[in-house]
N, C-alpha and C positions, 0 to 999 in steps of 0.2 A: 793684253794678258799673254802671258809666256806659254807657249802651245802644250811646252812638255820636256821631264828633266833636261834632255841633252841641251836643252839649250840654256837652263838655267846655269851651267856647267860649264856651257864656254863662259858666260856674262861672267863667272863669278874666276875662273881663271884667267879673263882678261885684266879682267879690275883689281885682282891681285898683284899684278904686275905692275901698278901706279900707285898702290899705298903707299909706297915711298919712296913716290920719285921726287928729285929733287935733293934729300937729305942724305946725312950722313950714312944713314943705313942700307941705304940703296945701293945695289951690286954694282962693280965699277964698271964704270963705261969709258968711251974713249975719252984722250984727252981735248977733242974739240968739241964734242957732246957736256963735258964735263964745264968748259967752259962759257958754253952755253946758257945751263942749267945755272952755273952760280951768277950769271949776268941779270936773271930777272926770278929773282925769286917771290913775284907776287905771283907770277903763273905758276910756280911750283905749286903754292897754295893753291890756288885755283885749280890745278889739276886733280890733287889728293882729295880736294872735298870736292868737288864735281865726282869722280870715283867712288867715293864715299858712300856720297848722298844718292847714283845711279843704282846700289844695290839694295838702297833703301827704298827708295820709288818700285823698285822692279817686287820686292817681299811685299809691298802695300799690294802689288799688283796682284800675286799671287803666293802667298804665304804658303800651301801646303807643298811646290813644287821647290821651296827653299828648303823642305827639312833634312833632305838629305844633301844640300850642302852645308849642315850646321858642322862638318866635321873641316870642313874647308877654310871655314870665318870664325867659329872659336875654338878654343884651345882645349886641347885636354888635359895638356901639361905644360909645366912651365910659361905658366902666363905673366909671371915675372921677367922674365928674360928676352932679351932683343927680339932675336931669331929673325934678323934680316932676310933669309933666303926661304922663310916659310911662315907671311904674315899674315896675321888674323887682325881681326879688328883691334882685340885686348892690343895686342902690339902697338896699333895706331892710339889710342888713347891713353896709353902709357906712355907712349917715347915721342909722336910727332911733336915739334919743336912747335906748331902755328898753334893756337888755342881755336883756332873756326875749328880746323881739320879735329880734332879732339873732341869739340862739342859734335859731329856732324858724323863719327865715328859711336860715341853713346848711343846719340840721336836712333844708328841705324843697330844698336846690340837690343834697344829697348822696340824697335818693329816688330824684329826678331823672336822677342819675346813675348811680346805680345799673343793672348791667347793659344799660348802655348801648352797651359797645364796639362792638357790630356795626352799629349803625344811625350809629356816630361814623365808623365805616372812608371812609365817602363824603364826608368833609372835604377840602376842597382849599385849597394855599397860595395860591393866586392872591390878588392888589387886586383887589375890586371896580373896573368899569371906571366911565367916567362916563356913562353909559347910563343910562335908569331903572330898565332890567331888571337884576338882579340873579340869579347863579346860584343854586341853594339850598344847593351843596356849596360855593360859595366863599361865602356868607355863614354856614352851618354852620362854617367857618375862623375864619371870624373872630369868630364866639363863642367855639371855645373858645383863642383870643388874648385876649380880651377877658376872659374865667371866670378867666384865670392870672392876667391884669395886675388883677383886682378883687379876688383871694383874696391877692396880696401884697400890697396898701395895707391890705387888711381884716386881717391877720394883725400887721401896721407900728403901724398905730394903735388898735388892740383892748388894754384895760386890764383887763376883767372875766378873771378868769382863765378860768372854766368856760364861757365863749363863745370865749378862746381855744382851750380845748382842742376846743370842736368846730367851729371853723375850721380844725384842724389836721386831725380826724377829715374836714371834706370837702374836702381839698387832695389827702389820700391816695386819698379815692375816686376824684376828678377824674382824677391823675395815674395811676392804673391801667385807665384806660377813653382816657384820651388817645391819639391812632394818633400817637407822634411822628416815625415814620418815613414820613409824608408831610407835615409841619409843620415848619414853624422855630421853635417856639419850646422847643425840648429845651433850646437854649444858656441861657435865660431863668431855668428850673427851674434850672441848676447853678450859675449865678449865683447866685441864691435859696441853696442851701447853701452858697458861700464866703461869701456875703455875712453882716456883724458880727449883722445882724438873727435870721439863723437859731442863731447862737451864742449869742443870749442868748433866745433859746427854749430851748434844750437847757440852760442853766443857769436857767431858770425856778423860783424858788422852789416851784410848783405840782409835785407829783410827777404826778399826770395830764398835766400841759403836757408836759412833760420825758417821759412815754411815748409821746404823740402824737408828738412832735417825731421820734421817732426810727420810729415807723410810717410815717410819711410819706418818710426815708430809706429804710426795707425796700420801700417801694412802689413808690420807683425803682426801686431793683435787683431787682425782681418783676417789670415790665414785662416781658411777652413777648418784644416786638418790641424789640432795644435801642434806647436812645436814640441817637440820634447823637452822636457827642464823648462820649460817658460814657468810655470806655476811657480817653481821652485825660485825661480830668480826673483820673479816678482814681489816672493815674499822674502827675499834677501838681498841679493845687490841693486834688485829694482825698484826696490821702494821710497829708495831717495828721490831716483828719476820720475815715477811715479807722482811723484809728491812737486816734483819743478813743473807737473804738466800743468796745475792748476794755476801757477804764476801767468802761463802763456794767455789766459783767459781772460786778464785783462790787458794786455799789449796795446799800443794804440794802431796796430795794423792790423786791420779786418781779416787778411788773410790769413795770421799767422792765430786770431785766436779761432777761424772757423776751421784748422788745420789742427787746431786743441781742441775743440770738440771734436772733430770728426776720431782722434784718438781715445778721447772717452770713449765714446760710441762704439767703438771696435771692442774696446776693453770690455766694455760691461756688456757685451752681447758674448763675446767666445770665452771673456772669466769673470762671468759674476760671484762668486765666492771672493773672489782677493779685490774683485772692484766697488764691493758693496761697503770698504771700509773707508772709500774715497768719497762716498754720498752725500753723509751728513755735509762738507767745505764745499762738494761741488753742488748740492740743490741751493746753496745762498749765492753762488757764482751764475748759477742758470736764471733765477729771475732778475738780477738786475742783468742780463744778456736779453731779458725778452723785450726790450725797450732798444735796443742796438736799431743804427741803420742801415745798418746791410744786411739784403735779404738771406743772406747764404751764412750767417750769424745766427739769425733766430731760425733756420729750419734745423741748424744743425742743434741747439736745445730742442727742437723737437722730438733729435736724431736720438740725442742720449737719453732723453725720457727714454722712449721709445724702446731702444733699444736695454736698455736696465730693468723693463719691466714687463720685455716681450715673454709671453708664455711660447716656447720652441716647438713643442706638440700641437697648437693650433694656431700656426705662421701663418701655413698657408689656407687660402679657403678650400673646402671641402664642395665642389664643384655638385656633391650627388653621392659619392659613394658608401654614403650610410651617415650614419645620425653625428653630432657636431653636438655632443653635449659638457656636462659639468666634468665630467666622469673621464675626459681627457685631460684636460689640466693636469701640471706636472706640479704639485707643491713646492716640491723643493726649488724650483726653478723660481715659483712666485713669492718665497717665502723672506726675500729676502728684501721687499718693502712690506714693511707695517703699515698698520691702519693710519696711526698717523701721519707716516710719511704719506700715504696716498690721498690722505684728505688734504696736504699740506700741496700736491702734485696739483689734486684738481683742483683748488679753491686758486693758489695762487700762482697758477702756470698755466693750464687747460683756459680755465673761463677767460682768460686772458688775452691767448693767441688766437682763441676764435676770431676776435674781432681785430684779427690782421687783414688786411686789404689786401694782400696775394692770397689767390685758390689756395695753393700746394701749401699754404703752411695753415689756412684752415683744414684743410682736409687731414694732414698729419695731425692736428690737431686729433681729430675724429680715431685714428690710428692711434695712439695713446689709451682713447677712451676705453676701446674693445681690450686691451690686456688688461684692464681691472679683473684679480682674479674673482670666483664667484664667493670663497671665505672672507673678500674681505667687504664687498659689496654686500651681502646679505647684514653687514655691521656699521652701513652708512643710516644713517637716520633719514626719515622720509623728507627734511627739507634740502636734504644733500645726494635725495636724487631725483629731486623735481626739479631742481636749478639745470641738474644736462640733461634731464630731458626736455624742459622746454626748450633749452638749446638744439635738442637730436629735431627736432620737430619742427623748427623754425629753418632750419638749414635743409628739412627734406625737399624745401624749392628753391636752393641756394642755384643763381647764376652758372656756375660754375660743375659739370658732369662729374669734375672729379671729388668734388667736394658730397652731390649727391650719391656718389659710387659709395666713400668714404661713411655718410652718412646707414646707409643701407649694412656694411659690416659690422658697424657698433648697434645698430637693431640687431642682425641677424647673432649675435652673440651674448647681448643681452637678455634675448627672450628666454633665456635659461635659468637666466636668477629669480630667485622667490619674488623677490620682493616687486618684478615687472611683470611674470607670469598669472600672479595672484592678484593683480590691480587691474580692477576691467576697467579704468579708463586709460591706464596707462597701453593696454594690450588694442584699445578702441582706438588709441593715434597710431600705432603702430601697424595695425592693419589699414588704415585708411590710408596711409604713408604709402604702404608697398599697395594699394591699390591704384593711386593716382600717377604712381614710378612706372607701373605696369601696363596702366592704358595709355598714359598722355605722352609716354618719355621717347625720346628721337634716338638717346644715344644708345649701341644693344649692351656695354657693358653695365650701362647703369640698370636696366634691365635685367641682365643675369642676377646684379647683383640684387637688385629688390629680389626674386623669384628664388633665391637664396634665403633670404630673411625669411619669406614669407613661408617657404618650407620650415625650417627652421622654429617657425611660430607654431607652426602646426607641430612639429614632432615635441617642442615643449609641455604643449597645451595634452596634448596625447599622453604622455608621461606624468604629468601631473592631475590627470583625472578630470578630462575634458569637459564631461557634462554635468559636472558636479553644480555647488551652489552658487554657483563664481558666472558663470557663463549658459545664456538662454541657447533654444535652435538658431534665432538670428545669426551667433555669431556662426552656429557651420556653413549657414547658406551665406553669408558674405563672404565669406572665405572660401569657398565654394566655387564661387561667381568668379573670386582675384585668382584663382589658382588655374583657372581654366583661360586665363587672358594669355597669356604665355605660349599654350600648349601645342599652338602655330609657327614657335620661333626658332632659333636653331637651336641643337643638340646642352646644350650650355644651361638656358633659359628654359627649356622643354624637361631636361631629368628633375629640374625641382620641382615644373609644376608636377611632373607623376610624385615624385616623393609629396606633395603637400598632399596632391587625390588620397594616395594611401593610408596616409595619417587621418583625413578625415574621413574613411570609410571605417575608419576602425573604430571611430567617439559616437557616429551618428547611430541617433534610434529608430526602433523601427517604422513608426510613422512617419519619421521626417526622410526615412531611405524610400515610400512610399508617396510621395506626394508628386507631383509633377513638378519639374525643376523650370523653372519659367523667373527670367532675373526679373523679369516686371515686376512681380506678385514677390521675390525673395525679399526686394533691394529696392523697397520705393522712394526712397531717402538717395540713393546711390549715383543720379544724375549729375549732383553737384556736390563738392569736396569740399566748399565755406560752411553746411553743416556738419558739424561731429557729429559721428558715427556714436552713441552712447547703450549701446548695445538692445537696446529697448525700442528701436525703432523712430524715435522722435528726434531732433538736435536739443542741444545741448544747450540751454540759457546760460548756464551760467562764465560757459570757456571761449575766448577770442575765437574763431573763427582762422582755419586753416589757409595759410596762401599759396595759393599755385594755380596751375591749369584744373580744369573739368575733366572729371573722369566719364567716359562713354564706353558702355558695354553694346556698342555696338555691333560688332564681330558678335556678339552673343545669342542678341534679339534677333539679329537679323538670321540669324541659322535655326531659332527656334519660330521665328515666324512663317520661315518657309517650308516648317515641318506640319505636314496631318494634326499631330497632335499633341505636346508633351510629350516626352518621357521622363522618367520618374531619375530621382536623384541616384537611385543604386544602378539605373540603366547607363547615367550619364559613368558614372564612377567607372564601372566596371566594364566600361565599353572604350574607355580610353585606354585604362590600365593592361586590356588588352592588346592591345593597337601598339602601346610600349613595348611589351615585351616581344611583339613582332616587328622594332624599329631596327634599322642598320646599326643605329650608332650603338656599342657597347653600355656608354653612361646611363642610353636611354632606359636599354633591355634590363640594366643591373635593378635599376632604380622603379622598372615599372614590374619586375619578380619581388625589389620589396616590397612596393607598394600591396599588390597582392595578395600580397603573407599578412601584411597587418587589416584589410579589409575579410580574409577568410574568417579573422580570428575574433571579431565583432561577433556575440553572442546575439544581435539582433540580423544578422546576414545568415545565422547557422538555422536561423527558426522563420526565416522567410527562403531556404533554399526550393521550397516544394514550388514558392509559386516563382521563382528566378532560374529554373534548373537549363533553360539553355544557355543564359548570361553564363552561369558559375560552369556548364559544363566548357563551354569556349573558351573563358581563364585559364583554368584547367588543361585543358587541349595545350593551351600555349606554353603553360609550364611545365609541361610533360616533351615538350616538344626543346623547349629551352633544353630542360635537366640534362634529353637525348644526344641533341644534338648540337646546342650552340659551340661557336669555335671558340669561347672566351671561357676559364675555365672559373673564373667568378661569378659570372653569370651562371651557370651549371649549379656551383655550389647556391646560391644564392635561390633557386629555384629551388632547389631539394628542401632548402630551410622555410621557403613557402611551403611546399606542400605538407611538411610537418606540421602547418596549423590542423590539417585533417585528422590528426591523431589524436586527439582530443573530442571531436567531435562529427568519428564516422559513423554515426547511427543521422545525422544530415544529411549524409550526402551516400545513400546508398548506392543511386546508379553508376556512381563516378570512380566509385573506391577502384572496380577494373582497369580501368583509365591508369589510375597513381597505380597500381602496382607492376602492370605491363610497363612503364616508364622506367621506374625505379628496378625494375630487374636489369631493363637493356642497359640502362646507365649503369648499372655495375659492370656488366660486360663488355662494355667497352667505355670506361672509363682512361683507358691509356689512349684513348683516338683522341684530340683535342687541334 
């Protein structure tokens, strides 16, 4: 590793010195030197790409001590031009005469570039003024104006093919690190693909040219940030090209047609509006691709499902920080398959790829599942959503962790639709599912992500009127029992079991928040996971028999064995939730103040306060204490929206009401301390 600039400085001023040695362009030397140099020009070569390649090894070595020789190795002007006595790489992959040194010159513009974007973001469009001073952000601009205008002359007049192909390989880098939403040169790039030049790349005899060519398309349409005009092109000079992408899809070269998906897949992730017109040609191109033998073929129809029908607002999972329900979902985002196209999706693409023999494209599979939006789910017929869920159910003991990972996020976002909420047998695998994920599983993401789900279930079940006709006590106290399995793990797998406590402190009645919580007497069915769970307490004659390991609530019994005596399910609830909101980790605290708020708000906690008033005054204490003082200012807020449940019912809690007021005063007064 290179210690620190000055030396990145010499390396890169010596190495400048032998870009072109040997060649025409190289400053003259004496006339016996000269004779030298033209006597063996393999070593010429050898010398330029050994040079080359040294400052490409050295940026691998250490990339952020190169950034401020970026003004040393490319150009900021005239990256057309010789400029023998002040060479940059652009120089060397334009003019060196060898095709190594060329390819080995790319090779190191594209290290270079590599993971660059954020240090690229401080480029500005501005001309240089005629000052001497020059800014570094507006000559940062005009490098990379000058990277694009040297990467298409270098790509124009480039003959070797395998120097072609990795001029095309660092166009794509370039063009995915580029911010061109404060640049003008997006218009430049879309020229570049109408233009005859980029057409006869893509009909490149070279089947590598012909993949790159179309990487460099998907690279576009991958840009985060869009380009500017891209929409506009795409619905006018790019809709031809567009329309050739679908030809690439059957090629007989594996590479070039998972090089066409992975362009859809860009497409219809950053422009689903102009890519939803490509659908109807490309879903009959996607299933006879599900039968392809290469593996990087069918993930990529995974990729374009996937991605065509990801809902963007709920991408990522929601680790704790509050509820994950219907009410996220962006319509217009999912509006753009219909019913029939999604029953068209699951029936003959989904039930499909399941029974692929690699993990990662059953698993993708399961990713698919979860962006069903809930409008169009709630319009599936009950025999078209028994088919994936016996599928979700038979896969929660799939071999493969990531496939059980995978399975746990299409539970944990299912449980929101009617049609799984309001089926207690559907709601009875699903809890049994994250109960057996949660005692028996080794690996902890799959763990999070069951403790996910199982929150998740709870905050449904909550929302849609928990102890209504649909569901006995049983099901609080198993859910109860799986939500407290967790509550030992790390910060991750610990905020959902407090988010599940919470949700179920809020359904339970008051008998059942009164009895002694003992998993023996809750769960006597619960030792073993081959009987369904049927909410009733008995197994279930009529349904196969679940497979996986044994579920043991041992961590459980064993902690209430070695207690005196029971305590009662509102001592358990309420003695954890405080314990959260006194944790280190942020997620914990945020997640055990909501918990809180929804167990104060239980009309059966508000009429048992007389005989619980040290549990509830200790809660209390905590969230007064949070409101005061925590460092996190969500956490704060989030405490104040608990203690709000007391507004509603302070004639409960009359000792405490001092408590919340002396908090809420100081919290206003020092609400700028944080």
């Amino acid at each position: 590793v290179l210690p620190d600039e000055g030396s990145t400085s010499m390396l890169v001023t010596a190495t400048r010195r032998l870009l072109f040695y040997g060649t025409a362009l190289a400053p003259r030397a004496p006339d016996s030197e000269s004779k030298r140099i033209a006597a063996d020009k393999r070593i010429d070569v050898e010398v330029r790409t050994q040079a080359v390649q040294m400052i490409a090894s050295a940026v691998r070595s250490n990339h952020k001590a190169f950034i401020s020789q970026w003004v040393h190795l490319l150009p900021d002007h005239g990256a057309t031009q010789p400029r023998p006595f002040t060479p940059t790489l652009f120089t060397v992959l334009l003019f060196d005469p060898s095709p190594r040194v060329r390819s080995a010159a790319h090779y190191t513009v594209s290290v270079l570039l590599e993971d660059s974007r954020p240090y690229l973001q401080q480029a500005d469009d501005r001309q240089p003024g005629v000052s001497s001073f020059t800014a570094y952000s507006v000559r940062l601009g005009c490098m990379m104006k000058e990277m694009h205008t040297g990467m298409f002359a270098a790509l124009k007049q480039e003959t070797a093919s395998h120097v072609l192909a990795m001029g095309l390989k660092t166009l794509s880098t370039l063009v995915l690190n580029t911010p061109y939403f404060k640049l003008s040169i997006g218009k430049t790039l879309l020229e570049f693909f109408s233009s005859a030049d980029y057409n006869e790349l893509l009909k490149n005899k070279d089947r590598t040219v012909r993949t790159q060519s179309l990487a460099v398309l998907a690279a576009c349409f991958a840009v985060p940030k869009k380009i500017p005009g891209m929409v506009e092109w795409l619905l006018g000079p790019g809709q031809e090209l567009c329309s050739k992408m679908g030809l690439y899809l059957a090629d007989p070269h594996h590479g070039i047609r998972a090089e066409a998906l992975r362009a859809h897949a860009s497409l219809g992730l950053n422009y689903r509006a102009v890519a939803s017109r490509l659908w109807p040609a490309l879903q009959q191109a996607l299933k006879a691709m599900l039968m392809d033998k290469d593996v990087h073929v069918r993930q990529g129809v995974l990729q374009v499902v996937q991605n065509y029908t990801q809902n963007r607002n709920a991408d990522s999972l929601d680790w704790g920080w509050g509820e994950m329900g219907a009410a996220q979902e962006a319509e217009d985002d999912c509006a753009v398959m219909t019913l029939e196209q999604w029953r068209d999706i699951v029936q003959n693409i989904l039930i499909h790829s399941l029974q692929d023999t690699l993990h990662s494209t059953r698993a993708a599979s399961f990713i698919c599942y979860s962006n069903i939006p809930t409008h169009i789910f709630d319009q599936f017929t009950p025999q078209e959503i028994r088919t994936p869920m016996a599928a979700l159910i038979k896969h929660a003991g799939d071999e493969a962790p990531i496939v059980r990972s995978a399975v746990c996020r299409v539970m944990g976002g299912w449980v929101y639709h009617r049609a799984i909420r309001e089926n207690p047998r559907y709601v009875a695998d699903i809890m049994q599912c994250c109960a057996r994920l949660l005692s028996a599983e080794d690996t902890m993401h799959v763990k999070v992500r069951a403790s996910w789900a199982l929150a998740n279930l709870c905050d449904a079940l909550r929302l849609s009127g928990f102890t209504g006709i649909f569901y006995p006590d049983a099901v609080i106290a198993y859910l109860l029992c799986t939500a407290l399995l967790p509550i030992n793990d790390n910060h991750k797998a610990k905020c959902n079991a407090v988010r599940a406590l919470g949700n179920l402190g809020n359904c339970a009645r008051a008998e059942h928040l009164l009895q002694p919580f003992d998993p023996k007497a809750l769960m006597p069915h619960s030792a073993d996971c081959s009987a369904p769970f049927n909410l009733t307490g008995s197994p279930s004659p009529d349904k196969p028999p679940l497979s996986g390991k044994r579920i043991s609530f041992a961590s459980l019994t064993a902690h209430m064995d070695s207690a005196e005596s029971p305590h009662s399910t509102a001592h358990i609830i309420l003695t954890e939730l405080t314990h959260a909101v006194r944790d280190g980790n942020v997620k914990v605290r945020w997640n055990g103040c909501y918990g809180l708020g929804n167990v104060l708000q239980n009309p059966a906690i508000q009429e048992l306060a007389p005989k619980m008033e040290p549990l509830i005054t200790e809660a209390l204490h905590a969230l007064a204490h949070a409101l005061q003082h925590d460092d996190n200012f969500k956490v704060r807020i989030q405490a104040g929206t608990a203690l709000m449940a007391l507004s509603n019912a302070a004639k409960c809690f009359p000792t405490v009401l001092p408590i919340v007021w002396g908090a809420v005063l100081n919290a206003l007064q020092n609400v700028h301390i944080v």
